[in-house]
C-alpha positions as CSV (number, residue, x, y, z in Angstrom):
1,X,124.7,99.6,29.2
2,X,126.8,102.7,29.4
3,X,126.3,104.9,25.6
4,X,128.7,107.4,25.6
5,X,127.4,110.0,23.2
6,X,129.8,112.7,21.2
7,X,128.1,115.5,19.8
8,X,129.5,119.2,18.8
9,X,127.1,120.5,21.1
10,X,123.4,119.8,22.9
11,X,121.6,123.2,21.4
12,X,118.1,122.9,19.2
13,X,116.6,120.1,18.3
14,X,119.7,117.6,19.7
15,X,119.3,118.7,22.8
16,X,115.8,118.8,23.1
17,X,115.4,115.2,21.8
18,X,118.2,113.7,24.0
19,X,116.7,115.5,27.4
20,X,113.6,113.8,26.3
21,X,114.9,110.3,25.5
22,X,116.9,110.4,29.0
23,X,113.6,111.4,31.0
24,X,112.2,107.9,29.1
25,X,115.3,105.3,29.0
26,X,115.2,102.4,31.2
27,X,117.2,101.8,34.3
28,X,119.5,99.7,31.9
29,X,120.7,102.4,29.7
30,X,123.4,105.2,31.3
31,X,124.0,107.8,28.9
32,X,127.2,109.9,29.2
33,X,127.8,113.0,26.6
34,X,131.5,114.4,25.5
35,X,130.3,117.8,24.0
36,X,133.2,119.8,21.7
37,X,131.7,123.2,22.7
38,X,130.5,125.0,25.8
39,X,126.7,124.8,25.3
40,X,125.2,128.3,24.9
41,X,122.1,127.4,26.4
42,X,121.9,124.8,29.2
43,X,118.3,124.2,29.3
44,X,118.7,120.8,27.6
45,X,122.0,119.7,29.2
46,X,120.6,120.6,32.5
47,X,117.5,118.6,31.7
48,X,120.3,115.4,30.6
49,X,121.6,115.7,33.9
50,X,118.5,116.0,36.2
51,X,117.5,112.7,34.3
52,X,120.7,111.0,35.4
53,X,123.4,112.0,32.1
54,X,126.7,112.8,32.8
55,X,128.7,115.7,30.5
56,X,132.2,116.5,30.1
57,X,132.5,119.8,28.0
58,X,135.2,120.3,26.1
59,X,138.1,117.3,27.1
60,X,141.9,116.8,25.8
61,X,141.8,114.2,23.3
62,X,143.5,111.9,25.6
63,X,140.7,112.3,28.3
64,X,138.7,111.2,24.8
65,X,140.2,108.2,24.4
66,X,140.1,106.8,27.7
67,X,136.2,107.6,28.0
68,X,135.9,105.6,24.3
69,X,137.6,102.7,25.1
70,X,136.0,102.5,28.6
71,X,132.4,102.8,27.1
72,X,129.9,99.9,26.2
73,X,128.5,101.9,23.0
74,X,130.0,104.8,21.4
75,X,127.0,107.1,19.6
76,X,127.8,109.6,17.4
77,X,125.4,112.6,16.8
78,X,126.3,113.5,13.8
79,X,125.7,116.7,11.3
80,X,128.3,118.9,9.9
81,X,129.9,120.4,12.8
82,X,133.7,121.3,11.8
83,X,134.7,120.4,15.4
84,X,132.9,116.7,15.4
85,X,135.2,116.1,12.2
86,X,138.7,117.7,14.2
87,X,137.6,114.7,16.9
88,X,136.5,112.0,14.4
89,X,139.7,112.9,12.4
90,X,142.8,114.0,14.3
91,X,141.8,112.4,17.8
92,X,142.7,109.4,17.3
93,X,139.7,107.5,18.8
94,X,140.3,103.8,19.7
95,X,137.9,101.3,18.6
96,X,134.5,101.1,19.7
97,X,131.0,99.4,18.8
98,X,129.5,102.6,17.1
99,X,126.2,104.1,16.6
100,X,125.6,107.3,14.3
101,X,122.6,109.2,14.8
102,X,122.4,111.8,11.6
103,X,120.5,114.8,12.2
104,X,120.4,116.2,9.0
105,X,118.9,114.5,6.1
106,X,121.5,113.9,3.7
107,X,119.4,114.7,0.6
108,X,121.2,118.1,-0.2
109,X,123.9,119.9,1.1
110,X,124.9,119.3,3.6
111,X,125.7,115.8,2.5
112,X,126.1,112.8,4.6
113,X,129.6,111.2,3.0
114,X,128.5,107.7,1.5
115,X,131.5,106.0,3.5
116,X,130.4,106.9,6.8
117,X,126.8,105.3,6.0
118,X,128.7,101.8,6.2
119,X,131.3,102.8,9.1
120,X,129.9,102.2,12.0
121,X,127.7,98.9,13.6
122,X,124.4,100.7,13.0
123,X,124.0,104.0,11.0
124,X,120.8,105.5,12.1
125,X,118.8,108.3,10.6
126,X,116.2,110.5,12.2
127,X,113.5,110.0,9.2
128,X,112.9,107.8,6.5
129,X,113.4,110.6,4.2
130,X,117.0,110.2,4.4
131,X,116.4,106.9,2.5
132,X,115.7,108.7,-1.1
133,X,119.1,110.4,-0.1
134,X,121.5,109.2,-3.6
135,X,124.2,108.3,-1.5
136,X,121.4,105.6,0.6
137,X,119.9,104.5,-2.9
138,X,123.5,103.9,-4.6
139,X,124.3,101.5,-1.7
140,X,124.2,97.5,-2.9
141,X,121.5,96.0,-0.8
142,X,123.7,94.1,1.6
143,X,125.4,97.1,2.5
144,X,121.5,98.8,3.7
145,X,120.8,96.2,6.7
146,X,123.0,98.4,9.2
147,X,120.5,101.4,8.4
148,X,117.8,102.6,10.3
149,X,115.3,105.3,11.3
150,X,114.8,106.4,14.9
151,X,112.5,109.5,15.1
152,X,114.1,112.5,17.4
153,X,110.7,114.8,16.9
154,X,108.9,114.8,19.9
155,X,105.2,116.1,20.5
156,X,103.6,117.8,24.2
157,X,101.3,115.0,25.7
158,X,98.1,117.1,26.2
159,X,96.1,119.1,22.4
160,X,94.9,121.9,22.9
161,X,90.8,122.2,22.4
162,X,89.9,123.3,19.2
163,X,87.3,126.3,18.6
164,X,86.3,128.4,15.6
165,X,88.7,131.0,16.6
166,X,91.7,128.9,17.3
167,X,91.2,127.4,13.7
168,X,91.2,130.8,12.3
169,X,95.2,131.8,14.0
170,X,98.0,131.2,11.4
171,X,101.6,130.8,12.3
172,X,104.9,129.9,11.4
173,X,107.2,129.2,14.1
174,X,110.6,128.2,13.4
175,X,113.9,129.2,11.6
176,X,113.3,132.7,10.3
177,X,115.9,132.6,7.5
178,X,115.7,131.5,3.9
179,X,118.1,128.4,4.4
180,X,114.7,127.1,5.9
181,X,112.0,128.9,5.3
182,X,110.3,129.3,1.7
183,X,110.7,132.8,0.0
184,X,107.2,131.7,-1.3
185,X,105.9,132.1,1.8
186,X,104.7,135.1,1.2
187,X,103.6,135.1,-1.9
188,X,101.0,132.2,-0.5
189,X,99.9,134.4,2.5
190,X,99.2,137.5,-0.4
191,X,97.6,135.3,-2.3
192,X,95.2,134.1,0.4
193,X,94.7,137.6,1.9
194,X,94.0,136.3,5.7
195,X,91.7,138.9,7.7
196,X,94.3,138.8,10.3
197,X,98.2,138.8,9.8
198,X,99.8,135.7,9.8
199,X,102.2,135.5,13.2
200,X,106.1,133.9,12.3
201,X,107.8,133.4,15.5
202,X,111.5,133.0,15.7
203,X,114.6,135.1,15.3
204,X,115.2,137.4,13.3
205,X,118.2,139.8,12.5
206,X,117.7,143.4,11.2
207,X,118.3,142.9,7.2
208,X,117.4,139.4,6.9
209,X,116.4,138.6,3.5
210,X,113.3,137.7,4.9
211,X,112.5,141.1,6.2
212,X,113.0,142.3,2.8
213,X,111.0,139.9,1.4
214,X,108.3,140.9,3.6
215,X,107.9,144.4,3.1
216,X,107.6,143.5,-0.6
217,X,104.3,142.3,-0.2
218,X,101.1,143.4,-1.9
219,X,100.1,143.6,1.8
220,X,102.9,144.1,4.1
221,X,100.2,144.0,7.2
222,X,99.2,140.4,6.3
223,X,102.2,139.2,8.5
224,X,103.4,139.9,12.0
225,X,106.8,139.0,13.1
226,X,106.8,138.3,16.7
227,X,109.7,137.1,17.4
228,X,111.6,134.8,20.2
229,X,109.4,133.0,22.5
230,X,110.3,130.6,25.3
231,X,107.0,128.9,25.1
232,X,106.7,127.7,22.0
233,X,104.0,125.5,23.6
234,X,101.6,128.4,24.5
235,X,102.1,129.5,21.1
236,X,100.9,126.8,19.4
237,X,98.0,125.5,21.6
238,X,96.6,129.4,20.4
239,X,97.5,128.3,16.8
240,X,94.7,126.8,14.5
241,X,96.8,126.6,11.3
242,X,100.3,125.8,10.9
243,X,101.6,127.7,8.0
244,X,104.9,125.5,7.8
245,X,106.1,126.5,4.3
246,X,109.9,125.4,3.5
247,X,112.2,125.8,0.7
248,X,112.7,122.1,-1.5
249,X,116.4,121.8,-0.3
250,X,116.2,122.6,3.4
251,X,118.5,121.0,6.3
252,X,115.5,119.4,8.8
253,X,114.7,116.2,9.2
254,X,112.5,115.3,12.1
255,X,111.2,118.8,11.8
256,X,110.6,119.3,15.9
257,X,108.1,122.4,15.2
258,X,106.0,120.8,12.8
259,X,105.4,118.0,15.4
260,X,105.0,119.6,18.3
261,X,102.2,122.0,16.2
262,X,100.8,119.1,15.0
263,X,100.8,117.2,18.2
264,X,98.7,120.4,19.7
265,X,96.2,119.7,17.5
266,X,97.1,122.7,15.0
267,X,96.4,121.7,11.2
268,X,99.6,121.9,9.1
269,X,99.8,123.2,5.4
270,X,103.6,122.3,3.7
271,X,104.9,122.1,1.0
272,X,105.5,118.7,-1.1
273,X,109.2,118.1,0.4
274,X,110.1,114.8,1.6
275,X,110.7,115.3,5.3
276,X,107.0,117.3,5.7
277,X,105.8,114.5,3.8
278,X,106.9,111.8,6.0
279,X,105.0,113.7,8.9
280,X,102.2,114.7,7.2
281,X,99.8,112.8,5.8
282,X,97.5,114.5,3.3
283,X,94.2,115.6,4.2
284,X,94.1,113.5,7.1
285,X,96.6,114.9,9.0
286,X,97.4,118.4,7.3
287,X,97.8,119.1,4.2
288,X,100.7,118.8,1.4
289,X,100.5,121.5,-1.3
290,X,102.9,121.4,-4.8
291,X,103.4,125.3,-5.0
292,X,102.4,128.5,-3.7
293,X,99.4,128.8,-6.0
294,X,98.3,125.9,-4.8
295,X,99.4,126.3,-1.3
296,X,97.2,129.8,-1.0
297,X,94.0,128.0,-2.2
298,X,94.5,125.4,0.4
299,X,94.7,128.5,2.7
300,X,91.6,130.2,1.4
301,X,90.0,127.1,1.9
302,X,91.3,126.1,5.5
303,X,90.1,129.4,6.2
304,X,86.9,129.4,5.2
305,X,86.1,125.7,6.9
306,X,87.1,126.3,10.5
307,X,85.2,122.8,11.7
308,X,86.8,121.1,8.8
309,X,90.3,122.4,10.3
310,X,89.8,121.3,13.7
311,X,88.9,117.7,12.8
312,X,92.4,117.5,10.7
313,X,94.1,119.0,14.0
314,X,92.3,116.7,16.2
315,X,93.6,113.6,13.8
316,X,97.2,115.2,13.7
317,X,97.2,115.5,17.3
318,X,96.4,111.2,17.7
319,X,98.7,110.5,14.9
320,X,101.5,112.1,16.8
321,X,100.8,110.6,20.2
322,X,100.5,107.3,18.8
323,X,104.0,107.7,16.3
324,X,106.1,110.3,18.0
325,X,107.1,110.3,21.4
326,X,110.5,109.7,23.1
327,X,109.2,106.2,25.0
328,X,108.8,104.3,21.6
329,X,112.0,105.7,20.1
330,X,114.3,105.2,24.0
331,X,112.8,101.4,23.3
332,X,113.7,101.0,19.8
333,X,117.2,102.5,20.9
334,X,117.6,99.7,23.5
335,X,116.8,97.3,21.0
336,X,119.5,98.7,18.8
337,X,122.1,98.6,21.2
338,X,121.4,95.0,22.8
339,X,122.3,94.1,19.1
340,X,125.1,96.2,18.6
341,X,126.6,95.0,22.2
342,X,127.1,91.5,21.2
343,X,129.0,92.6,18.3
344,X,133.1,92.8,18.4
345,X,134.9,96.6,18.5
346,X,136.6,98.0,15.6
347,X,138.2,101.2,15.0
348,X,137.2,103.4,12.1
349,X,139.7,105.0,10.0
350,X,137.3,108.6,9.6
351,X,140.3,110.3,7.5
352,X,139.6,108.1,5.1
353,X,136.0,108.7,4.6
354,X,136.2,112.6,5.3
355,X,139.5,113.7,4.6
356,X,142.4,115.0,6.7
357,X,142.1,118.5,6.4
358,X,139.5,121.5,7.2
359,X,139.0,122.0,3.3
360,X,138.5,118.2,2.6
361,X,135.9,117.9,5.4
362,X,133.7,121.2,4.0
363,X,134.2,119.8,1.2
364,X,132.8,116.3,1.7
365,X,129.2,118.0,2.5
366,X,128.5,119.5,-1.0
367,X,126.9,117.8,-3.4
368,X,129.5,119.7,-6.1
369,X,132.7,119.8,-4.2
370,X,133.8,122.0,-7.2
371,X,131.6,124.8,-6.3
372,X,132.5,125.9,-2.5
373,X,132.1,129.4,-3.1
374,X,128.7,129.5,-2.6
375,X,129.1,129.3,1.1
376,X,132.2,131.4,2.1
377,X,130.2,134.9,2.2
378,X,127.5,136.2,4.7
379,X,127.8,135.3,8.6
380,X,129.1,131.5,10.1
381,X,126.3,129.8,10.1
382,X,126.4,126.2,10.9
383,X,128.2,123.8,8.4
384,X,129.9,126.8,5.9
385,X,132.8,127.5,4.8
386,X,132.8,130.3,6.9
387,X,132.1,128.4,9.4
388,X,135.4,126.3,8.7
389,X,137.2,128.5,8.4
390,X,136.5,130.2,11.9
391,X,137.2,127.8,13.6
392,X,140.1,126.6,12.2
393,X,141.3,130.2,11.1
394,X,144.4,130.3,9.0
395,X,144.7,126.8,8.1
396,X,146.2,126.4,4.7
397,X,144.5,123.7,3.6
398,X,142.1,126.8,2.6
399,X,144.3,128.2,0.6
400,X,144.2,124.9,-1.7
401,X,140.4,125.0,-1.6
402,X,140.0,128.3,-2.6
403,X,142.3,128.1,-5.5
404,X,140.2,125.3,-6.9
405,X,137.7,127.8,-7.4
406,X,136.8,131.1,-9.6
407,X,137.8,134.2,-7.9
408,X,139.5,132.4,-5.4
409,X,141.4,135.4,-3.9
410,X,138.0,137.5,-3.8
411,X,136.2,134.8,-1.9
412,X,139.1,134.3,0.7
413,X,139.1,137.6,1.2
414,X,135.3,138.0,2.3
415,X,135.9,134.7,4.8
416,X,139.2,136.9,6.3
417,X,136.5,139.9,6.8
418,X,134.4,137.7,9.1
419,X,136.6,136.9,11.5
């Protein structure tokens, strides 16, 4: 079977998941990936490749077309990337027997548009906490039997050994930003006043909010930012405690770091959001905590009860091997798309579910279309309006937008600064 797969690019957790479902696909499946942007780190399209994937960065629409129409199965990875809506929308794509893979959630903004749930042959999400999503329960039950879950969060094979010292390491390792992470965080690690500082490793700009937050502490010296690593794995097999606090309305789904940490053997402690809390499982596997009060006595306690902690990082660490890996979700992808191949083509008219223009598309991920101007300040981060708007700089369909909205002139004017 040939999948041709379009996706705005192979960086994060996409890229990661799809090198790993090539290195486990059968010699039945050929996967060939039409990216919209240059990748800005090759590590996972080079992985693609050395598993036998084929990419084409960047093609005229026309070379598009031919590659759709010439494909088996057309798989869309989708989140809200303003270039995957220019090729969805103004590309003209012929019909195809389509699979979309959504790798955000859907239960906030950014919102998955309730049309494009029943578009394609299969609409597939990458945890079952996309099915609480309102646009997923407003469905009528008939229209539900084309959805799916197929995990994209793999774990490393080997856990580390546990020991009284590895269970007394905290750390955070993820997106250091408060799109992501809690700005309770820090409240819970005050509140639990660790003997040593609590390492958060990731990325992290001079005047991040989170900085801020952090040197507002009771005790600034109770956490340690360390930064980038490029072996995450090291990181975590020297990590007794997974301190994977996140704020109630985060993007993440399949949550790749919480995984792999758990997979390790390192014992989690989240908060009671549904995408932890179809990883986790509590006290078994980690533990799920209401609030930051709560979440710092957990801490105090996981602290204080080192063997205790090693025996829920030793049941993480099975529960992830047996659930999580990129051989069980490869096969239930075969399964899919043996189902999906005896089924005729159609062509999807994706205007019509998104819009035709720049503004309609942002607009179609907000829960309040009305209110757009929460995102048109600060840098382009993926999926805002600023984001829009740079890449499709000075298209008037803006100018409508922004006139919808209070202060419209003074928020078009900060989205003109960033570019």
């Amino acid at each position: 079977m040939k999948i041709l797969h379009i996706a705005a690019h192979l960086g994060g957790g996409v890229g990661k998941a799809h090198a790993a479902l090539c290195a486990a696909d059968g010699a039945d499946v050929q996967r060939h990936y039409l990216l919209l942007e240059e990748p800005r780190d090759r590590r996972y399209a080079t992985a693609i490749e050395q598993a036998g994937g084929t990419i084409i960065v960047a093609p005229d629409p026309a070379i598009a077309r031919d590659l759709v129409a010439q494909t088996d199965m057309l798989q869309i990875e989708w989140w809200n990337h303003p270039r995957l809506y220019e090729c969805l929308c103004r590309w003209d794509l012929p019909a195809a027997r389509t699979v979309i893979w959504a790798h955000i959630s859907g239960l906030h903004a950014p919102c998955i548009p309730a049309g494009l749930l029943t578009a394609p042959h299969r609409f597939l999400f990458t945890s079952a906490c996309s099915m609480e999503a309102a646009a997923v329960q407003a469905l009528p039950p008939k229209d539900r039997t084309g959805l799916g879950v197929i995990n994209s969060g793999f774990g490393f094979t080997t856990p580390a050994p546990t020991s009284p010292e590895r269970a007394g390491n905290v750390a955070y390792l993820g997106t250091v930003d408060f799109s992501k992470l809690s700005p309770d965080f820090f409240a819970v690690v005050d509140r639990a006043e660790p003997d040593t500082p609590v390492s958060i490793w990731g990325e992290v700009d001079a005047g991040n909010p989170v900085l801020r937050r952090a040197s507002a502490m009771r005790k600034p010296a109770a956490v340690r930012f360390a930064g980038h690593t490029d072996d995450p794995e090291e990181v975590l097999r020297q990590t007794g405690i997974f301190l994977y606090l996140l704020q109630p309305e985060h993007f993440g789904t399949a949550e790749n770091a919480l995984i792999e940490a758990m997979s390790l053997g390192c014992a989690p402690l989240v908060f009671d959001n549904p995408a932890e809390r179809a990883i986790v499982e509590h006290g078994r596997t980690g533990f799920i905590e209401a609030d930051a009060p709560a979440a710092a006595e957990r801490l105090k306690w996981m602290l204080r009860n080192p063997d205790a902690v090693g025996k829920i990082g030793q049941a993480a660490a099975r529960s992830m091997a047996k659930a999580r890996t990129a051989t069980k979700s490869a096969g239930e992808f075969a399964a899919i798309y043996r189902d999906v191949l005896s089924l005729e083509k159609r062509k999807t008219d994706y205007n019509a579910i998104l819009g035709s223009t720049p503004a309609e598309w942002f607009l179609s991920t907000l829960e309040d279309p009305g209110s757009p101007k929460k995102d048109a300040k600060g840098p382009a981060r993926k999926g805002t309006l600023a984001h829009f708007a740079q890449c499709f700089p000075d298209d008037p369909s803006f100018d409508t937008l922004t006139n919808k909205a209070a202060g419209a002139e003074t928020l078009w004017s900060a989205m003109r600064q960033q570019h």
